[in-house]
C-alpha positions in Angstrom: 0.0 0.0 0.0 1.9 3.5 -0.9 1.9 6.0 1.7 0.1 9.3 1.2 2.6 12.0 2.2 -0.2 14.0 4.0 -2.0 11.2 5.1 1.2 9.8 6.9 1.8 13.3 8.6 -1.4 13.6 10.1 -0.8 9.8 10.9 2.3 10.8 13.2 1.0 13.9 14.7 -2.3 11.7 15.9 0.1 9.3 17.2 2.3 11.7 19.2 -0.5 13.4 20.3 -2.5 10.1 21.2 0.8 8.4 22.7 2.4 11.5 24.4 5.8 11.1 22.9 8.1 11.8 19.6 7.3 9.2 17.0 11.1 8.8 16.7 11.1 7.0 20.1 9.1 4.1 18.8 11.9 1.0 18.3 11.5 -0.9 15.1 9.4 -3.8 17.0 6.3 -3.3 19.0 4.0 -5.2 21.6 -0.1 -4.0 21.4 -1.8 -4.7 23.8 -4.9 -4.1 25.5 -3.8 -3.8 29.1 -1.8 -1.1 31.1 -0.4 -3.0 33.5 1.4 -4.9 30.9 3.1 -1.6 29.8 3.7 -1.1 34.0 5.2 -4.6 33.9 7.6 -3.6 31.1 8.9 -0.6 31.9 9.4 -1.3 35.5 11.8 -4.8 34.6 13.5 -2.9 32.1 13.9 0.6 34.3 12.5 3.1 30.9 9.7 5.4 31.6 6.0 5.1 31.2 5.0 8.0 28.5 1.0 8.8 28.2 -0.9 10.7 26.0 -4.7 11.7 25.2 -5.2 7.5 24.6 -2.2 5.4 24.7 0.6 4.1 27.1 3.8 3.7 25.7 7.1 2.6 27.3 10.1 2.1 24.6 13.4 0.1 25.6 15.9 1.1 23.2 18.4 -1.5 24.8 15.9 -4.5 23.1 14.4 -2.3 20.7 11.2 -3.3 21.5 8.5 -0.8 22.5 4.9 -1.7 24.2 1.8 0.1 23.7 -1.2 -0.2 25.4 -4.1 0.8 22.9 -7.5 0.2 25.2 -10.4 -2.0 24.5 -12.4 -2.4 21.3 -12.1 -2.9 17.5 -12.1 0.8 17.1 -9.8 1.7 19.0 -7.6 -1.4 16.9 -8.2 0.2 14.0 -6.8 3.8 15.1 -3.5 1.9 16.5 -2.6 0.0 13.2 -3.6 2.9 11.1 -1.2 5.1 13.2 1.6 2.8 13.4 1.8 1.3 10.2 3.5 4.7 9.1 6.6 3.8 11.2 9.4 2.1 10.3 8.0 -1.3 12.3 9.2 -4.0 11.4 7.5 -6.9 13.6 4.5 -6.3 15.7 2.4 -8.7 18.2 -0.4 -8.7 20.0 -0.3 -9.7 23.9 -4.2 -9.8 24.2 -6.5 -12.3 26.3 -9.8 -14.3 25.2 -12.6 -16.4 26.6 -11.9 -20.3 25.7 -14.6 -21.8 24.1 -13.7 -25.4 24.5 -14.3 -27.3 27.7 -11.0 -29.0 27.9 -9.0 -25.3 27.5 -7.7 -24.0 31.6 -7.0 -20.4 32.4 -3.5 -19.4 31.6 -3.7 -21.3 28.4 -2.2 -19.9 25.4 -4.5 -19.7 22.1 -2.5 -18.8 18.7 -4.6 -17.7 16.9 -4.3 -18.1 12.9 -7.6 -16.4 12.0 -10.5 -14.5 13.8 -14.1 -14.0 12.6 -15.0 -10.7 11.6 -17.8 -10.2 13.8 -17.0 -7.1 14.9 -17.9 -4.5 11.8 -15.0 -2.4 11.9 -13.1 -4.6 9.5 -15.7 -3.8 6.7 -14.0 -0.3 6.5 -11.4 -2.2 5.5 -12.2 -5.3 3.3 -15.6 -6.7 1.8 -16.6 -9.7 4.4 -15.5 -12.4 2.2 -12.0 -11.4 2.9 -10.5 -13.2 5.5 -8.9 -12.0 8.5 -5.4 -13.7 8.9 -2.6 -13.6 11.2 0.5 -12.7 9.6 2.3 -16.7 8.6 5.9 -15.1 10.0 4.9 -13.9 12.8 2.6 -17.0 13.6 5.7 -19.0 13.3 7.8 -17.5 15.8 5.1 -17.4 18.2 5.2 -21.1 18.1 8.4 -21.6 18.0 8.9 -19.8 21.5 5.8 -21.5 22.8 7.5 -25.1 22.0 10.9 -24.1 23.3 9.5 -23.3 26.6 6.7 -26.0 26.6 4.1 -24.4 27.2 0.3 -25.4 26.7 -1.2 -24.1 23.8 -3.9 -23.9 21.3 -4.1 -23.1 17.4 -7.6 -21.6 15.7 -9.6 -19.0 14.9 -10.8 -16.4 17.5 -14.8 -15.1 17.4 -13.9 -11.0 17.4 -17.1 -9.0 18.7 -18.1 -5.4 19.6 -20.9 -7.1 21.5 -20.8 -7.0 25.6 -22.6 -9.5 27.9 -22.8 -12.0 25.3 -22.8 -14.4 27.8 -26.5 -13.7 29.0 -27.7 -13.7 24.8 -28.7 -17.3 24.0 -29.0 -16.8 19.9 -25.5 -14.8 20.1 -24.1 -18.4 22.0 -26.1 -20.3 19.7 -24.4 -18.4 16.6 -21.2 -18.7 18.4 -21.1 -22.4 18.9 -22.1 -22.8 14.8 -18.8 -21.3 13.5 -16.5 -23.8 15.8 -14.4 -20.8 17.2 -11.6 -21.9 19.9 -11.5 -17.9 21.0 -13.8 -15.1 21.5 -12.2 -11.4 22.2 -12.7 -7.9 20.8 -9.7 -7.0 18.9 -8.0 -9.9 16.2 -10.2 -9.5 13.2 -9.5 -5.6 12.9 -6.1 -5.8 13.5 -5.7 -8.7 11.5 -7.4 -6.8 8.3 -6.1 -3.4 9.2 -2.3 -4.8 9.2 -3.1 -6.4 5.9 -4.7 -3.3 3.9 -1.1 -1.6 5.8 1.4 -4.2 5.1 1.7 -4.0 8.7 3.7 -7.4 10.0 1.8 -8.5 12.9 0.3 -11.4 14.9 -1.0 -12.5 18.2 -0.4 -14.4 21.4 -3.8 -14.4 23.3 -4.0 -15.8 26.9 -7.1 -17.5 27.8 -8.5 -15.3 30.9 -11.8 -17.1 31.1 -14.5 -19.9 30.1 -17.4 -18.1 29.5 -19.3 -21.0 28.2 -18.9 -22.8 31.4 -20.7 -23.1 34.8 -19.0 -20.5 36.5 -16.5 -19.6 33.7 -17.3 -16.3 33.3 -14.7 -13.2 34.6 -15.1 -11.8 37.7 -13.1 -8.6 39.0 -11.3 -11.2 41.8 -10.9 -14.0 38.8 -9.4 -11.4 36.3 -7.2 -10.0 39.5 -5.7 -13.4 39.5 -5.1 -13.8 35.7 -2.9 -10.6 36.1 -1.0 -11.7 38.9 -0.5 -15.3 37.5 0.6 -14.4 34.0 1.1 -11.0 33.4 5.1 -11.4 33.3 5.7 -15.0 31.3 3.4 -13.3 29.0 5.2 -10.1 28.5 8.5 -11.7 28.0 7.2 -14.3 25.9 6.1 -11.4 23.5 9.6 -10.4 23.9 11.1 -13.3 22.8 8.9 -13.6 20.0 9.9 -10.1 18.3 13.2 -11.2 18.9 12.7 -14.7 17.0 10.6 -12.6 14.1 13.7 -10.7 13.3 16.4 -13.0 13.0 13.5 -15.2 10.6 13.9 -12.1 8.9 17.1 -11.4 8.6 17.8 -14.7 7.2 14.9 -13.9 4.8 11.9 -16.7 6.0 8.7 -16.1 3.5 5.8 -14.4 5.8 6.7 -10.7 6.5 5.8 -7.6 4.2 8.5 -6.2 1.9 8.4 -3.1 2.9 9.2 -4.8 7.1 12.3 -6.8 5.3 15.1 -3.7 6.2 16.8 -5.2 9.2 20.3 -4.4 10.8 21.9 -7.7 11.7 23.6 -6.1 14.7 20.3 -5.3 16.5 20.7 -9.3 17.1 22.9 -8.5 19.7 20.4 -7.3 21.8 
């Protein structure tokens, strides 16, 4: 997709003014995701500051060359943070989000990699007619499982249910709906990022943490269950995202089919991290 010199101005002032810092602060690879404490998490380990603006949360570690950016809740607010972004010279992104399992042998602090997501959401149609599917970028898929099966640790591969729709849970023809496309995930987010990195050339994929059951007795999330989720997993899966970015550049730099051209520029010495 060719930039629009105006359109990609406007881009970086909305994203300074959104993220309350200089655009040239952003490192070349970037965590999204929907969660400050994540961003908290980050910067603390790593001693960098927390920047904030009118919307996001930003914290940039020049050291890994990774920054983290906490862009809310919703598929609009997914759109806005691709269609900002994708005007920087990025060139691996991923998602650290969470989801509700929809299978009844899936456990809380589950992974779910998710290769797809269902655009239920609307947002995406801004973007693509529906028949276009929304897809994980293949690269950044890869690495994702190849840190997941270094560290052993469970996960899940399918397609993720994304909705605008809240209290789902209590909306029997919404469940009914939801159990006819076989999703393994249901969360806000995936299929507008998904489609909105593709229309960008935007390299990015996901690492979703399953938070919750919802179709189970008692599966649904709570303010104490959630409270838990944080404190469980918020660290393994911040660094995991880490690692991942990390893996996604040196598949890069030796060239692995999956990321954008215009993502391919890489500095072999940024290895050395």
């Amino acid at each position: 997709m060719e930039q629009n010199p105006q359109e990609a101005e406007i881009a970086r002032h909305t994203l300074e003014r959104y993220s309350g810092c200089a655009v040239d602060e952003f490192c070349s690879n970037l965590i999204l995701t929907n969660f400050p404490r994540y961003v908290e998490y980050f910067a603390k380990e790593r001693g960098v500051p927390i920047k904030e603006g009118a919307m996001f949360k930003v914290a940039h570690c020049p050291k890994e060359d990774v920054s983290i950016l906490d862009f809310k809740i919703g598929s609009p607010a997914a759109s806005l943070v691709v269609d900002v972004c994708s005007f920087l010279p990025i060139r691996a992104s991923i998602l650290l989000g969470m989801c509700g399992g929809l299978r009844r042998r899936y456990q809380v602090g589950d992974y779910l990699v998710p290769v797809a997501a269902i655009r239920g959401e609307g947002t995406s149609d801004s973007y693509f007619p529906i028949e276009v599917p929304a897809l994980a970028n293949f690269l950044m898929q890869r690495a994702v499982t190849e840190v997941l099966d270094r560290e052993l640790s469970p996960y899940h591969i399918g397609i993720t249910f994304t909705t605008n729709t809240r209290f789902w849970e209590f909306n029997e023809d919404f469940k009914n709906r939801l159990k006819i496309t076989k999703a393994q995930g249901i969360e806000m987010e995936c299929a507008t990022l998904f489609t909105a990195s593709y229309k960008r050339k935007f390299t990015l994929g996901a690492l979703l943490l399953v938070s919750d059951l919802p179709l189970n007795r008692d599966g649904i999330k709570t303010k104490e269950s959630s409270q838990k989720v944080y404190d469980l997993y918020t660290a393994d899966h911040v660094e995991k995202g880490v690692k991942i970015l990390k893996v996604a550049r040196e598949m890069q730099a030796k060239k692995i089919k999956g990321a954008y051209h215009r993502n391919l520029s890489f500095s072999t010495t940024q290895l050395n991290d």
